[in-house]
Steps between C-alpha positions, in 0.01 A plus 500: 500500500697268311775632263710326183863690558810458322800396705877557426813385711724847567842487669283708782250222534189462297314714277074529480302657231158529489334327203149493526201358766411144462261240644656188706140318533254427241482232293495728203671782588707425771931387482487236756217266312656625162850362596342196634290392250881518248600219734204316556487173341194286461631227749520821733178606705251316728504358773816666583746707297836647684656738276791789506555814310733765471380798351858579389496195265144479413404865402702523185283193375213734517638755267628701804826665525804280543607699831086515617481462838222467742413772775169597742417807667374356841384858593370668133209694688588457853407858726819473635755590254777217432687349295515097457607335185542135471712338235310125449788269474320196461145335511381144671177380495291149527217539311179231549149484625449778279734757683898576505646612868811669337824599666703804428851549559535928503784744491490749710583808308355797712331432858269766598724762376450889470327484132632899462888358494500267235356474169285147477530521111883529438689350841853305586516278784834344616465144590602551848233740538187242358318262777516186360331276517117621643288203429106572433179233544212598293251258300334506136172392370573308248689161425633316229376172293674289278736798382202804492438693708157523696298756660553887563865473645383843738616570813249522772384878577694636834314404814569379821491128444630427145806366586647192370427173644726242449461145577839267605638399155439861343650668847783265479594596111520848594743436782738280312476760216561796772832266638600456186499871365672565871787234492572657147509875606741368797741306284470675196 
């Protein structure tokens, strides 16, 4: 499940609200192709295309609340009962040969947590107390072309081999992104 919720800074941390269930893939419905295409350009696209969002800045282009922030249920049906909510703090990808490997930089706000001691739709987190960063590999069919965006933009369905395959250049972005984000969380 993916979740719009509205976040506020509290002298105890930070505050989550539950504003309603979104899409992240799709290339109609879905946030990540909808704040890409506001930033695609028509010199932008095939063969290769590196880009960078943050859903922080991006989402209030989209008519979104100004405080909308990102977050995924990684267990929303799961038999065994937990908790895990991940803020999305920002979005890589290299889109070409008609498909985007995309990078995910997560927040950590609850890990596998008892879901019967905390409310997932009204929650405060002190910093100290989110894993940051989590980085996630996943891959999107779909790629962009001269500034539009092409194809379905869907994540494969779960199975045992639909991981991300990432050839040098593309592996290579996503570690000098990862160092970056990491050298900035160190000094910052």
């Amino acid at each position: 499940m993916y979740a719009l919720y509205r976040k506020t800074g509290t002298s105890q941390g930070v505050s989550y609200e539950f504003d309603r269930t979104v899409s992240l893939f799709g290339c109609n419905s879905g946030l990540i192709p909808k704040m890409l295409r506001a930033i695609a350009t028509p010199d932008k696209g095939e063969p290769s295309w590196y880009w960078h969002l943050t859903p922080e800045e991006h989402l209030t282009g989209l008519g979104l609340p100004e405080n909308g922030t990102l977050i995924i249920n990684l267990n929303p049906n799961n038999a065994e009962k937990n908790l895990s909510l991940y803020e999305i703090g920002e979005v890589w990808g290299h889109s070409g040969s008609g498909w985007t490997p995309i990078m995910l930089r997560l927040r950590g706000l609850f890990i596998d947590e008892d879901p019967k001691k905390f409310d997932d739709k009204s929650f405060s987190r002190k910093e100290e107390d989110i894993d940051d960063p989590i980085f996630s590999i996943l891959y999107l069919n779909g790629s962009v072309a001269e500034g539009t965006l092409t194809g379905k933009w869907t994540a494969p369905r779960a199975s045992p081999t639909n991981s991300a395959l990432l050839w040098p250049n593309t592996f290579k972005y996503f570690v000098e992104e990862a160092e970056k984000v990491l050298t900035r969380l160190k000094h910052g």
